[in-house]
PyMOL CGO cylinders between C-alpha atoms (Angstrom):
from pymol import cmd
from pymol.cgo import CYLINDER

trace = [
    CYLINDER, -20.09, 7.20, 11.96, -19.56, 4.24, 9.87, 0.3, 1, 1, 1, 1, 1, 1,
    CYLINDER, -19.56, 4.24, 9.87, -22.96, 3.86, 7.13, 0.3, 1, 1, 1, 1, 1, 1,
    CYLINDER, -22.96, 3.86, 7.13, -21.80, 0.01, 7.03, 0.3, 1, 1, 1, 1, 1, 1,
    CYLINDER, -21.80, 0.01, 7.03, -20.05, -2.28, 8.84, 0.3, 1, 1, 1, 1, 1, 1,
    CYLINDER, -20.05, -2.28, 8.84, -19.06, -5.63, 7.50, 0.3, 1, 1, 1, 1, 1, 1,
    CYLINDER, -19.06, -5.63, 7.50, -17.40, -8.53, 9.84, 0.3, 1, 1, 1, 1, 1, 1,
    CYLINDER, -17.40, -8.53, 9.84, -14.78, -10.13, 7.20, 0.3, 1, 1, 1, 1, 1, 1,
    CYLINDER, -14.78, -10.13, 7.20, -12.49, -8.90, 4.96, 0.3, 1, 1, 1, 1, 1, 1,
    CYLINDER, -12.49, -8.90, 4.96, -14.29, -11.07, 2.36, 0.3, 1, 1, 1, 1, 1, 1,
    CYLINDER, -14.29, -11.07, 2.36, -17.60, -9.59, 3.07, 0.3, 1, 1, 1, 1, 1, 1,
    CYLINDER, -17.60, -9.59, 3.07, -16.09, -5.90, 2.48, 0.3, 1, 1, 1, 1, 1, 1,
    CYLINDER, -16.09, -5.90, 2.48, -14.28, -7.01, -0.75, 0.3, 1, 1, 1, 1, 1, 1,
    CYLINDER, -14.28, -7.01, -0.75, -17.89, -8.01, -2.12, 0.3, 1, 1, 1, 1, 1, 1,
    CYLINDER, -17.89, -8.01, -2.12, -19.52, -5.10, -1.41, 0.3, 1, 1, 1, 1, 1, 1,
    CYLINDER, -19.52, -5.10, -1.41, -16.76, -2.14, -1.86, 0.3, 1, 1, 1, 1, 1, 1,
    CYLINDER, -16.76, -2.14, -1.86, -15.93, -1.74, -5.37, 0.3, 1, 1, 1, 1, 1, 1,
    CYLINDER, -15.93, -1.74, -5.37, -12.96, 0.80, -5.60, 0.3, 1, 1, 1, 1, 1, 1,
    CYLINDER, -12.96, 0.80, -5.60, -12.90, 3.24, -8.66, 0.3, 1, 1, 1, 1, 1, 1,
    CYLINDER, -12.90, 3.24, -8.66, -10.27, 5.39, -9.98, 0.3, 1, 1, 1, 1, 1, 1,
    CYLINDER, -10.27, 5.39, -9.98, -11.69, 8.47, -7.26, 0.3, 1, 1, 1, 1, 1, 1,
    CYLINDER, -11.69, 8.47, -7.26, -10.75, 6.20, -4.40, 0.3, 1, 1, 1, 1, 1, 1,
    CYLINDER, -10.75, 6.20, -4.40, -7.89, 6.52, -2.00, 0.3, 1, 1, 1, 1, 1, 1,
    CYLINDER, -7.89, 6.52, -2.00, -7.18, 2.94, -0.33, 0.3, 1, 1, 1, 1, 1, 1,
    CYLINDER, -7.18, 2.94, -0.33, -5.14, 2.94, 3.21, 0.3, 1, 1, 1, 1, 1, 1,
    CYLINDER, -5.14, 2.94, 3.21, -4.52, -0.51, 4.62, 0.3, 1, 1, 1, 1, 1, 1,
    CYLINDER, -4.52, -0.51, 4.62, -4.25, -0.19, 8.89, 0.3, 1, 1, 1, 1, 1, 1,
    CYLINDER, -4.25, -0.19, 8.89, -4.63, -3.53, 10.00, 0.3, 1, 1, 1, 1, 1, 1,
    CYLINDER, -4.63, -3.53, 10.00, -3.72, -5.37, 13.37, 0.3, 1, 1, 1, 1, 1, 1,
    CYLINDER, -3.72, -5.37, 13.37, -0.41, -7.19, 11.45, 0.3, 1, 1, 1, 1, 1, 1,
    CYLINDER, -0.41, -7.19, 11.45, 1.28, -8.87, 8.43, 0.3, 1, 1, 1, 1, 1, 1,
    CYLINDER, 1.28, -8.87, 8.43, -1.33, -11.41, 7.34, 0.3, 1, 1, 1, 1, 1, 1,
    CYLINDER, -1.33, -11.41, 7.34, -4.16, -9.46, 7.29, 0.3, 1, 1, 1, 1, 1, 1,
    CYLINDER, -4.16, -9.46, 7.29, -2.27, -6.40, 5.88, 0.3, 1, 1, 1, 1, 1, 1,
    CYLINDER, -2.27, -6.40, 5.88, -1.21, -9.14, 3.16, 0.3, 1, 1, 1, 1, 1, 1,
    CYLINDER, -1.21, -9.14, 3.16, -4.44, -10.25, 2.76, 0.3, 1, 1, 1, 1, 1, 1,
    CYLINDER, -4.44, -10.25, 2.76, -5.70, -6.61, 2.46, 0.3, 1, 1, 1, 1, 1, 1,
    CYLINDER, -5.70, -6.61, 2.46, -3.11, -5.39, -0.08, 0.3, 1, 1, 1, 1, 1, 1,
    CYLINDER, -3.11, -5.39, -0.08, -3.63, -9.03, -1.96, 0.3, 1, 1, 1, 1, 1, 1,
    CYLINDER, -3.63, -9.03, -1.96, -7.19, -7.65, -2.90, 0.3, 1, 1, 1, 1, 1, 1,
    CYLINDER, -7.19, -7.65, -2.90, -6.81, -3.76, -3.47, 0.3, 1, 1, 1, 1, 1, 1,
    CYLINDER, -6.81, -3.76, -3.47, -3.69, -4.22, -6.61, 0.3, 1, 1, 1, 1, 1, 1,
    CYLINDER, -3.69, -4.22, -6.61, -6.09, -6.08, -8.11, 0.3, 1, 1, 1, 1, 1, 1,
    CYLINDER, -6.09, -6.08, -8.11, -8.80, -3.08, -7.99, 0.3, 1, 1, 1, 1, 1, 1,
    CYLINDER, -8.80, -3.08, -7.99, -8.91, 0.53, -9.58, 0.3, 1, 1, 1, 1, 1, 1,
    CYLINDER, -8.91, 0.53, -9.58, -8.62, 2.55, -6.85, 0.3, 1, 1, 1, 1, 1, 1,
    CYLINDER, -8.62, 2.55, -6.85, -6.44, 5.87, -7.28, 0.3, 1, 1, 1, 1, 1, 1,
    CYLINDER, -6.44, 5.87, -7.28, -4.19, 5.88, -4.58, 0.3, 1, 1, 1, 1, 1, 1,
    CYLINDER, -4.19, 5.88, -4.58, -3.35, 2.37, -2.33, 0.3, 1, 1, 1, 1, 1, 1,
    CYLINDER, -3.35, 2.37, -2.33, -1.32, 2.89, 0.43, 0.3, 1, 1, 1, 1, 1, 1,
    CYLINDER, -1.32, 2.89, 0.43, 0.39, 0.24, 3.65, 0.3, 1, 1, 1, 1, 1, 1,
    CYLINDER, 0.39, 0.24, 3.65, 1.27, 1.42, 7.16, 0.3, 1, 1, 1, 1, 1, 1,
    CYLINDER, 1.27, 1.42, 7.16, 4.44, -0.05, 8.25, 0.3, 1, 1, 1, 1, 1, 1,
    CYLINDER, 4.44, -0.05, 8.25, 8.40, -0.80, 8.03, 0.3, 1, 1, 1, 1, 1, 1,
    CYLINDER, 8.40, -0.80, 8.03, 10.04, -1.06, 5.38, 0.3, 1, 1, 1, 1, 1, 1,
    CYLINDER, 10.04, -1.06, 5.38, 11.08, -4.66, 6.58, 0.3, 1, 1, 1, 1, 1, 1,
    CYLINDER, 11.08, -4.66, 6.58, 7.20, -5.33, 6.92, 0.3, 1, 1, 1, 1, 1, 1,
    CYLINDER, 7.20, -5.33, 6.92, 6.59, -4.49, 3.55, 0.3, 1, 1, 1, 1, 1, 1,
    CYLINDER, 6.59, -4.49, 3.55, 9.40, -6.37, 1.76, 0.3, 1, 1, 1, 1, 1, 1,
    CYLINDER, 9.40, -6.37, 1.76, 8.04, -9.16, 3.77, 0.3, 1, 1, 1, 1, 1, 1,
    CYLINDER, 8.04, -9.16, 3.77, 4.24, -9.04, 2.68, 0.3, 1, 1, 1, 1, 1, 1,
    CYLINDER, 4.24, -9.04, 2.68, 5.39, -8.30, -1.03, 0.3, 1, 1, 1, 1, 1, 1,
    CYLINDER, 5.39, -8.30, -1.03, 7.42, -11.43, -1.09, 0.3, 1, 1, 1, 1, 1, 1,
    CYLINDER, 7.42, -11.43, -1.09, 4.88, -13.57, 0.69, 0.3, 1, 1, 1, 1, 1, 1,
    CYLINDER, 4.88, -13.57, 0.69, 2.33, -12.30, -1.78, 0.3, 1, 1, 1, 1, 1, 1,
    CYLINDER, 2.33, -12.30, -1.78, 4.88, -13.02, -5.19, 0.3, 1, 1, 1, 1, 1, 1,
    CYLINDER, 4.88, -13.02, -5.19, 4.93, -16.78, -3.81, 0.3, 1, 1, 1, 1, 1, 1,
    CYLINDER, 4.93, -16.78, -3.81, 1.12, -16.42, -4.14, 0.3, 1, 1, 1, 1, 1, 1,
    CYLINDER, 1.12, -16.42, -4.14, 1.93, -15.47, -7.71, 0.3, 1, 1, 1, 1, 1, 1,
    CYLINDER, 1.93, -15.47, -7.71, 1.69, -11.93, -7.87, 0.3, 1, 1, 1, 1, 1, 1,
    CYLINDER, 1.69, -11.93, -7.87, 3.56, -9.82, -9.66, 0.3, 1, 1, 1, 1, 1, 1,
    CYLINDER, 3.56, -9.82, -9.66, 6.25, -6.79, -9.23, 0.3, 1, 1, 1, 1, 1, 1,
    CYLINDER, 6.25, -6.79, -9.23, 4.56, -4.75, -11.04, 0.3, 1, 1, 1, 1, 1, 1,
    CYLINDER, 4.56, -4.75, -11.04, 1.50, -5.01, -9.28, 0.3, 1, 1, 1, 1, 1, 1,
    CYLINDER, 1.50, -5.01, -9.28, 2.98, -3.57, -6.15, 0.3, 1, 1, 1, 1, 1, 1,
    CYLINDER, 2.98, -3.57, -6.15, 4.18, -0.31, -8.31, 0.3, 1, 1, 1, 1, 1, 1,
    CYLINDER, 4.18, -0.31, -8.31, 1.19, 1.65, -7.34, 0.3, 1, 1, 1, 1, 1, 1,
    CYLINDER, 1.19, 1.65, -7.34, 1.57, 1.10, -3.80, 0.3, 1, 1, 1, 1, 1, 1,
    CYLINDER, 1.57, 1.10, -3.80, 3.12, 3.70, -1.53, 0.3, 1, 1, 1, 1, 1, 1,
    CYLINDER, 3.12, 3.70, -1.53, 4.69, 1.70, 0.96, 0.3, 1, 1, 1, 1, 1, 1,
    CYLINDER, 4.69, 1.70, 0.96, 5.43, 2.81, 3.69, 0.3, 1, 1, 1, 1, 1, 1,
    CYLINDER, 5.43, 2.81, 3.69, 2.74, 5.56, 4.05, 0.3, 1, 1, 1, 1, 1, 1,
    CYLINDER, 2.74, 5.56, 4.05, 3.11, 9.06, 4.33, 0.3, 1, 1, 1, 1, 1, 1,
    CYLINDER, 3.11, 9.06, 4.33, 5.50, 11.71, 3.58, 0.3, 1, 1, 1, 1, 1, 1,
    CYLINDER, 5.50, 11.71, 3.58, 9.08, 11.33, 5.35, 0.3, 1, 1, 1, 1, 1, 1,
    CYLINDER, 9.08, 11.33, 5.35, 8.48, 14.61, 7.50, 0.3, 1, 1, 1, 1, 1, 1,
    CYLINDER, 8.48, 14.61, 7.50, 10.72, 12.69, 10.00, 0.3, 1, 1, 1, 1, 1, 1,
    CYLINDER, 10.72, 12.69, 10.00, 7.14, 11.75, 12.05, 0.3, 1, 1, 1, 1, 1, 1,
    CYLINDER, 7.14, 11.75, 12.05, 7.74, 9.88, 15.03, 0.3, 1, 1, 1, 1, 1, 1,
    CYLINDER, 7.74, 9.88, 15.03, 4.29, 10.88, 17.01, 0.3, 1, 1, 1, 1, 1, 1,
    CYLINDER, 4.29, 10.88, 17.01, 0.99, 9.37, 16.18, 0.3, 1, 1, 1, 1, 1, 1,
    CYLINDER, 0.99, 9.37, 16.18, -0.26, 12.59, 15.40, 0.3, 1, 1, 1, 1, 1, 1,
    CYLINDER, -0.26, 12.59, 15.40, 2.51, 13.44, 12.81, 0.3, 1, 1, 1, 1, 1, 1,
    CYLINDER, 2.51, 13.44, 12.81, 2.10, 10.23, 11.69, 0.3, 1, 1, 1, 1, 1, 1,
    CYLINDER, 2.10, 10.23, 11.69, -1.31, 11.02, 10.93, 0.3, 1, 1, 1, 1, 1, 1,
    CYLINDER, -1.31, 11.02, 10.93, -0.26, 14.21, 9.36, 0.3, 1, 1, 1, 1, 1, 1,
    CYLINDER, -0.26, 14.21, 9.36, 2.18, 12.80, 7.00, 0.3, 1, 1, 1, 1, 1, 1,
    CYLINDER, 2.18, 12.80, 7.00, -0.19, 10.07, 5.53, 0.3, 1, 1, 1, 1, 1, 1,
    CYLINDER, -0.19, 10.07, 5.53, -2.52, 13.18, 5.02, 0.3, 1, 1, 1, 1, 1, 1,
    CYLINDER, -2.52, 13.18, 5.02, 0.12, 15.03, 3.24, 0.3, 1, 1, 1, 1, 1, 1,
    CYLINDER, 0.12, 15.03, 3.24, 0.53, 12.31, 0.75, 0.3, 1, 1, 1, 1, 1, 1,
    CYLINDER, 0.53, 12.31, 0.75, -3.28, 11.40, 0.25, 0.3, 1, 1, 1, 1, 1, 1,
    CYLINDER, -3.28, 11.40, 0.25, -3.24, 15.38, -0.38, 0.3, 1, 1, 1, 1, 1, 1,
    CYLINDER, -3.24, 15.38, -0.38, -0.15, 15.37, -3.06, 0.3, 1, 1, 1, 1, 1, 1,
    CYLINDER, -0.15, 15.37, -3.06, -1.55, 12.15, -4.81, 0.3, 1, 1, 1, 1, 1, 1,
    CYLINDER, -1.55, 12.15, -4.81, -4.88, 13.75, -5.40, 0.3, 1, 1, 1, 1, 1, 1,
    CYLINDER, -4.88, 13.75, -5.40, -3.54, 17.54, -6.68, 0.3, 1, 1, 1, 1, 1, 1,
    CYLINDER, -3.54, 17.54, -6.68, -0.79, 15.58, -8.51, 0.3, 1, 1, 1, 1, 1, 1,
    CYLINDER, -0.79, 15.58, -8.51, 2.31, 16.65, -7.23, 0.3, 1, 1, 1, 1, 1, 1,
    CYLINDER, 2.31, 16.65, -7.23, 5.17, 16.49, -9.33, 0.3, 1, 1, 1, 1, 1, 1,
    CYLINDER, 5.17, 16.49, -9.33, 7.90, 17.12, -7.02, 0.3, 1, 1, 1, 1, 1, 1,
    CYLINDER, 7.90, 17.12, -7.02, 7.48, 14.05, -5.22, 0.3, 1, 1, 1, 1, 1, 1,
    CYLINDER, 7.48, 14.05, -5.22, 8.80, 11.02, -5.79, 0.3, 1, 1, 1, 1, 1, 1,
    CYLINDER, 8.80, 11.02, -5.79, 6.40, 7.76, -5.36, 0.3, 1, 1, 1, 1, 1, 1,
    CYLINDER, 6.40, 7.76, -5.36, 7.62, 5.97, -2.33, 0.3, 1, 1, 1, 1, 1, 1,
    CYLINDER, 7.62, 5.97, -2.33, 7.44, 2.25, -3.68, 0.3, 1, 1, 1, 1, 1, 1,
    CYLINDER, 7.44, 2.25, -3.68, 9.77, -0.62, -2.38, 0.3, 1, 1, 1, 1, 1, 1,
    CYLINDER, 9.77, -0.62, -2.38, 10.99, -2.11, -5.54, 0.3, 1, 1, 1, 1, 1, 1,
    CYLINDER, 10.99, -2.11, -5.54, 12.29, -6.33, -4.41, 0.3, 1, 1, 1, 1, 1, 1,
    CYLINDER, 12.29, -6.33, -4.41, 16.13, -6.38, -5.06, 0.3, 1, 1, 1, 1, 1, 1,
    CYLINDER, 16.13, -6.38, -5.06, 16.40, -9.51, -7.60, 0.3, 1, 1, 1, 1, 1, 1,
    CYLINDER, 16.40, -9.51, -7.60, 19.56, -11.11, -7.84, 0.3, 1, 1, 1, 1, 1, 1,
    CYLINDER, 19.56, -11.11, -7.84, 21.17, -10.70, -11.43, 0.3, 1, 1, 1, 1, 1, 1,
    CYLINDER, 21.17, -10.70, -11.43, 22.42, -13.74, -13.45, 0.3, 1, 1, 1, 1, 1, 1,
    CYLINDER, 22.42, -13.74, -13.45, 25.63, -14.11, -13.15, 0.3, 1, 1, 1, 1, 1, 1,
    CYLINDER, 25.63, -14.11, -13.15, 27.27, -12.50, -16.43, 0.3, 1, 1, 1, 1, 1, 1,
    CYLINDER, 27.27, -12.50, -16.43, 30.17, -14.15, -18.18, 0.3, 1, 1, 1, 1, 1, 1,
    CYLINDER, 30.17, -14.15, -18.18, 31.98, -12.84, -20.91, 0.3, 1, 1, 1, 1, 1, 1,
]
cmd.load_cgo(trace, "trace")
């Protein structure tokens, strides 16, 4: 049962101050808000921040959020999309694969790679 219960995002980012011990997952009903969600935790400390969705989605909400000035780098931390690729199609393996990571981030696994899109950026063209 939920101890608190706020009724807008900006109420919640007064009040919850993420640390280095916490594990941020970012569920929400679609793009914007999971933009508007992500927007405020790479700016925190928390451990582990993490976005449900496509791959498309997330290229999407990165870009949107670099036009908003935000950096690359500040998307680095973020496992995107969530979960372990246990080839989960069910909600319930879903559910198990997001566990899985939350699991290997906090015993620091070092046989898996961090699952971050990195934005393809179009090179200057060279000339020699």
């Amino acid at each position: 049962m939920a101890s608190e219960i706020y009724s807008t995002y900006e109420d919640a980012y007064d009040k919850i101050k993420p640390n280095a011990s916490t594990y941020l997952l970012i569920v929400t009903r679609g793009h914007k808000d999971d933009m508007r969600v992500l927007a405020w935790a790479v700016r925190t400390e928390a451990r582990y921040i993490g976005m449900i969705g496509s791959k498309r989605k997330v290229i999407s909400v990165y870009q949107a959020l670099e036009k908003e000035g935000y950096t690359p780098e500040e998307f680095e931390r973020v496992h995107a999309p969530v979960g372990l690729d246990i080839g989960a199609l069910a909600p319930e393996e879903i559910a198990v694969s997001i566990a899985a990571e939350l699991i290997a981030v906090r015993r620091n696994a070092t046989n898996l790679p961090h699952k971050s899109i990195q934005l393809s950026r179009t090179a200057p063209p060279h000339h020699d």
